[in-house]
C-alpha positions in Angstrom: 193.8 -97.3 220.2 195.4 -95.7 217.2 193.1 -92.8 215.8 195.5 -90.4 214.3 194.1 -88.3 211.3 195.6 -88.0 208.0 195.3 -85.4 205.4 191.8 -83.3 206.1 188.9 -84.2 203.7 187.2 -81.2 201.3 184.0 -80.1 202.1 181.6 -81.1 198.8 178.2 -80.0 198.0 175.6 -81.8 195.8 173.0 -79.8 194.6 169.2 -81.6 194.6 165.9 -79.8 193.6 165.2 -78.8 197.7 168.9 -77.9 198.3 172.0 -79.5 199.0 173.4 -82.6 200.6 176.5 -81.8 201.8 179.6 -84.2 202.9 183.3 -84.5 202.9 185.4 -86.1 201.0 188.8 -88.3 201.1 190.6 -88.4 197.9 189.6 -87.6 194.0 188.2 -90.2 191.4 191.1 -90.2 188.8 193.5 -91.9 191.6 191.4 -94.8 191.1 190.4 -96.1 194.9 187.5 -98.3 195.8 184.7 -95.9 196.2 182.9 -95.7 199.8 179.9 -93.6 201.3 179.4 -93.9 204.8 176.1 -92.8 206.5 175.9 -91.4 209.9 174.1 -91.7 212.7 170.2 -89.9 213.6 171.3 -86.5 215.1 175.1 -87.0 214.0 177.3 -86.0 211.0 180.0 -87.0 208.4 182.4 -85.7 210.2 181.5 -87.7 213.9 183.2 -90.5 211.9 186.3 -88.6 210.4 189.0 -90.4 213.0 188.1 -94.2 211.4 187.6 -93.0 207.8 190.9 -91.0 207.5 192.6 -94.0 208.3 190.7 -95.7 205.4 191.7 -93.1 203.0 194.9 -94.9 201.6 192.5 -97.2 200.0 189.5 -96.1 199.4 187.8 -93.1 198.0 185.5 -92.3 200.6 182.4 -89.5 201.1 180.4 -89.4 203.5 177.6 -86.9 204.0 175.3 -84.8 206.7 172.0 -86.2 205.7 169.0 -84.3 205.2 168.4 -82.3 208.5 171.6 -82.6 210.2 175.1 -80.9 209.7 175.6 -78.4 206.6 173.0 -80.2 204.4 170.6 -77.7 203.3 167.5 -80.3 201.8 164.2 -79.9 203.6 163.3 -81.2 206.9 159.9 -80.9 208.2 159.3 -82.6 211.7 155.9 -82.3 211.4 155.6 -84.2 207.7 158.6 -86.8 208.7 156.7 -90.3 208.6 159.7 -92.8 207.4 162.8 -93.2 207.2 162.7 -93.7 202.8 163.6 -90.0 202.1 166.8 -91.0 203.3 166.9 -94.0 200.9 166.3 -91.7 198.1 168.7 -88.9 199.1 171.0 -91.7 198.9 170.8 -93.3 195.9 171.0 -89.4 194.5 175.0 -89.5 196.2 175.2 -92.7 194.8 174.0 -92.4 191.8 176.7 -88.8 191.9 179.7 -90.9 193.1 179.0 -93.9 190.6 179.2 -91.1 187.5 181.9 -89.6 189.0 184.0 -92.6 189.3 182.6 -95.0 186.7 182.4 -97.5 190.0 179.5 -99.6 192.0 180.1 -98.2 195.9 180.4 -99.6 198.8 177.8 -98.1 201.3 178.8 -98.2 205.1 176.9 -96.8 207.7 176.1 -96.8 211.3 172.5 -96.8 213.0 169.9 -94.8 210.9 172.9 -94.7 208.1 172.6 -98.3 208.2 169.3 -98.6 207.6 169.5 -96.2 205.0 172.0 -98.4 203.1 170.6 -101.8 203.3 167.5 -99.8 201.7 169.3 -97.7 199.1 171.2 -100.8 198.1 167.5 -102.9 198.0 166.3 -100.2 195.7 169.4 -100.3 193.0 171.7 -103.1 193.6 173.2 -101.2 189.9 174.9 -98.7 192.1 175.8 -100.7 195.1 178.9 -103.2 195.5 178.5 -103.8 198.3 177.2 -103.1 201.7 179.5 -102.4 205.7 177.0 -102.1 208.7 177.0 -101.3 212.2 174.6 -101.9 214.3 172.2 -100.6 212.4 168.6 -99.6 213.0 166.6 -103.0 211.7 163.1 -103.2 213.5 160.5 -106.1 212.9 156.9 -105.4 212.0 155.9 -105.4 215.9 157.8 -102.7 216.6 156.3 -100.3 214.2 152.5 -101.9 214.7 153.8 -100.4 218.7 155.0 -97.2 217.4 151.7 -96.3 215.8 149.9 -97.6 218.3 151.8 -94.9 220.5 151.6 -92.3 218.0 147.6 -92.6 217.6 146.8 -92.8 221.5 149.5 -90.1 222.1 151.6 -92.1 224.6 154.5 -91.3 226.1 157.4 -93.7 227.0 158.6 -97.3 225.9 159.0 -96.6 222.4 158.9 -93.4 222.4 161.3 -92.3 225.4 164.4 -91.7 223.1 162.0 -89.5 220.8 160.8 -87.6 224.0 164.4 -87.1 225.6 165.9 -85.9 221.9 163.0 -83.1 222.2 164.3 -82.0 224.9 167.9 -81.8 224.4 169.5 -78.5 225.0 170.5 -76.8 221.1 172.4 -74.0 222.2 175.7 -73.8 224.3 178.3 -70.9 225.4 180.4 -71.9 222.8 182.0 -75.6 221.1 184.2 -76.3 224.1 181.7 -75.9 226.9 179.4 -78.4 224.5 182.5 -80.7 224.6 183.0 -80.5 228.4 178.8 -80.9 228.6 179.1 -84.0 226.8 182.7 -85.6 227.7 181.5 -88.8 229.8 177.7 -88.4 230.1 174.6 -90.0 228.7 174.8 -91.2 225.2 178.5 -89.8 224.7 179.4 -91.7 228.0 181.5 -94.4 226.4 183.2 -91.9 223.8 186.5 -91.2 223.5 187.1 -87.3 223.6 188.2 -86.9 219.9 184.8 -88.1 218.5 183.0 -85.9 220.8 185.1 -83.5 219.4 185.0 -83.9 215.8 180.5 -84.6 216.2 180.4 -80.8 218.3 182.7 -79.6 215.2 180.5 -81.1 212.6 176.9 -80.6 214.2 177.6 -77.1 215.4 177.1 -73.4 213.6 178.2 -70.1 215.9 175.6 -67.8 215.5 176.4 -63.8 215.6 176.2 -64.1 219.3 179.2 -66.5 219.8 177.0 -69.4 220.7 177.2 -73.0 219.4 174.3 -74.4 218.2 173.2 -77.7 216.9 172.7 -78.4 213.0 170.2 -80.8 213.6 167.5 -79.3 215.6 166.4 -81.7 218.5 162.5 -81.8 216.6 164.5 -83.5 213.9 166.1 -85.8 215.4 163.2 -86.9 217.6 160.8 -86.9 214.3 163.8 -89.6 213.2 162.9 -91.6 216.6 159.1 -91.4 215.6 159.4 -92.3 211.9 159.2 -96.2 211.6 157.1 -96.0 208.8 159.4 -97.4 206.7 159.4 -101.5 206.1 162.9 -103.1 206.7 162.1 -106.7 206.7 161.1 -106.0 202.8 164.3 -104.3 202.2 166.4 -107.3 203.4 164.2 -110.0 201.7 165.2 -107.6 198.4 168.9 -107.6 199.1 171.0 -109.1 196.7 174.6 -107.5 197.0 177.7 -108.6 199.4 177.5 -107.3 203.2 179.3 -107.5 206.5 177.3 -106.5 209.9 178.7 -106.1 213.1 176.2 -105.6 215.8 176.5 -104.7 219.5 176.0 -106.8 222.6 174.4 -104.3 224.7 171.2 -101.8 223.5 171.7 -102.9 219.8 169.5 -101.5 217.4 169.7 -104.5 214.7 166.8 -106.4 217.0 165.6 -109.8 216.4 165.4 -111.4 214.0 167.7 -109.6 211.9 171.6 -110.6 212.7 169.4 -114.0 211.7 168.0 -112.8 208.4 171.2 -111.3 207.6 172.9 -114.5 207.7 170.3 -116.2 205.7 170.5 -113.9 202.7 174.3 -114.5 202.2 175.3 -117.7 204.4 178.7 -116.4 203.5 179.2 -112.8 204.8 180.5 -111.9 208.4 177.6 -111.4 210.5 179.0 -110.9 214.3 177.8 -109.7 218.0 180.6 -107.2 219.5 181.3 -108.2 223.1 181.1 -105.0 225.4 180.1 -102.8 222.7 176.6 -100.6 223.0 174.9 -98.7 220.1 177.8 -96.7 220.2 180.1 -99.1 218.5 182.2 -97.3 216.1 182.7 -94.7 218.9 183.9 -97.8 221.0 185.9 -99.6 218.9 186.8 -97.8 215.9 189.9 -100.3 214.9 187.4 -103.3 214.6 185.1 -101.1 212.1 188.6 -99.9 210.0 189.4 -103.7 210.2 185.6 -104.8 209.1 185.9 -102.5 206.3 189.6 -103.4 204.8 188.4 -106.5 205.8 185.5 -107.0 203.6 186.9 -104.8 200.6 189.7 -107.9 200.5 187.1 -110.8 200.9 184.9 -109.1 197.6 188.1 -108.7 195.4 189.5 -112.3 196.2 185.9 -113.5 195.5 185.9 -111.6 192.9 183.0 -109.7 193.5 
C-alpha cells in the first residue's frame, strides 16, 4: 500500500458570522487544478484523510476542512441545540460557495460518512456550485430509522440506535500526551483496522496540548455523540433532489449507506459507479485508501470524457 505524502498542505481559515471553519489546503487556484473539498468523518478531521489526498494533489486543487465542532474550526457547537445534520449542509455550501469564487470552478465534493451525507445534501441544495459528487460509505438512513431515533430520544432509551451515541459520550478526551493516544488507539475498537499513519495524522489533527502537556480531543465526545443523535435531517429528499454526476463506494460489513440507498443511487444516474467493497467496514478509506485515490482520478476522467 503506497501512502507516501507529498508536499504538506497550508492551514486556511474562512471566516463565517459564528467563527471560522478551518481546513487545509493542497495547491493555489491560479495553477488551474480541478477543484475538490473532501468532508470528514463525525468526530474526525481534514487532516485523518491527508495520506489519500496528498497523493491526489498533482491533479486536483483540493481543501478539505474540520467541520463545525471538530478540529481547529472555531463555529458554534452546541450539544444540547444539535437536532440535524443540515448545519453542516450549510457550512458547506459557505466553502463552496468560497472555493467556487476563488477558482471561477463548480467542485467536486468527496466525503466519507457524516462528510458524505453532508455533500449529497450541499450538492441537492445548489447543484450551481457542485460538479460533481465522490462518496464513501456515507451516512444515508431511510425514514424508519429516524421515526426509531425519536422514538428513542422521546422515551429516553438506551441502546440499538443509540449505542454508538452512548459509547462516543463516554470516550476518554484527555491523554498523557499524542503518542500515548496513538499507542491507546493503534489496533483497538473503531481504529482496529487502521493502518498506524492514519491514526497518526487523526491524533495530530483532533488534538490541542493544553498548558499541562496533555492531548486533548478537538471534538469533545458531547459532540460527536449529539452527531450520533441528530437524524433530523431528511436524506431520501436530498437524493430524490440530486441532479449532478456521483460515484459511491460502500462497504460490505457495518455500512452506513443502509437500504435502500446503494439502490436509489443507481436509479438517479443509471450511469455512475455505484459498488459494495469486499472486506471493507465503515472504515473504508482507512482500509483501502488506493481504491478511494483510484475512485476519485477515476471519476474526474469519466466527467471530462463525458464532458461533464
Amino acid at each position: 500500500m503506497n501512502v507516501a505524502v507529498s508536499k504538506p498542505p497550508a492551514r486556511r481559515r474562512l471566516p463565517l458570522p459564528d467563527g471560522e471553519i478551518s481546513y487545509l489546503e493542497w495547491g493555489t487556484s491560479d495553477e488551474g487544478k480541478t477543484p475538490l473539498h473532501f468532508a470528514h468523518a463525525n468526530g474526525f478531521n481534514g487532516q485523518t484523510y491527508s495520506r489519500i489526498l496528498s497523493r491526489l494533489a498533482d491533479d486536483f486543487h483540493i481543501r478539505a476542512w474540520d467541520a463545525r465542532g471538530h478540529g481547529a474550526t472555531t463555529l458554534t457547537a452546541d450539544p444540547a441545540r444539535h437536532r440535524n445534520w443540515y448545519v453542516y449542509r450549510d457550512d458547506l455550501i459557505a466553502m463552496a460557495e468560497d472555493f467556487v469564487k476563488a477558482t471561477g470552478q463548480k467542485i467536486i465534493l468527496a466525503g466519507h460518512s457524516m462528510g458524505g451525507a453532508a455533500s449529497v445534501m450541499a450538492a441537492s441544495a445548489r447543484p450551481d456550485l457542485v460538479r460533481g459528487l465522490v462518496l464513501i460509505d456515507p451516512v444515508m438512513t431511510p425514514a424508519s430509522f429516524r421515526l426509531i431515533m425519536a422514538l428513542y430520544k422521546l422515551t429516553g432509551r438506551k441502546g440499538g440506535p443509540m449505542s454508538l451515541a452512548d459509547g462516543a459520550e463516554k470516550r476518554r478526551a484527555v491523554f498523557a500526551d499524542r503518542q500515548t493516544m496513538v499507542e491507546r488507539y493503534l489496533g483497538r475498537g473503531a481504529f482496529r483496522t487502521w493502518p498506524r499513519e492514519f491514526i497518526e495524522d487523526y491524533v495530530e489533527g483532533g488534538t490541542r496540548i493544553r498548558d499541562d502537556g496533555q492531548a486533548e480531543l478537538l471534538c469533545a465526545p458531547t459532540w460527536e455523540a449529539a452527531n450520533f443523535r441528530a437524524h433530523g435531517h431528511n436524506m431520501t429528499r436530498a437524493v430524490r433532489d440530486l441532479h449532478v454526476p456521483f460515484a459511491l463506494l460502500y462497504a460490505e460489513q457495518g455500512s452506513t449507506c443502509r437500504t435502500p440507498f446503494p439502490m436509489l443511487m443507481k436509479r438517479r444516474d443509471p450511469k455512475a459507479h455505484v459498488a459494495q467493497v469486499p472486506g471493507s467496514t465503515h472504515f473504508l478509506p482507512m482500509e483501502f485508501p488506493d481504491l478511494v485515490v483510484q475512485e476519485i482520478r477515476g471519476f474526474k476522467a469519466r466527467m471530462e470524457a463525458e464532458g461533464r
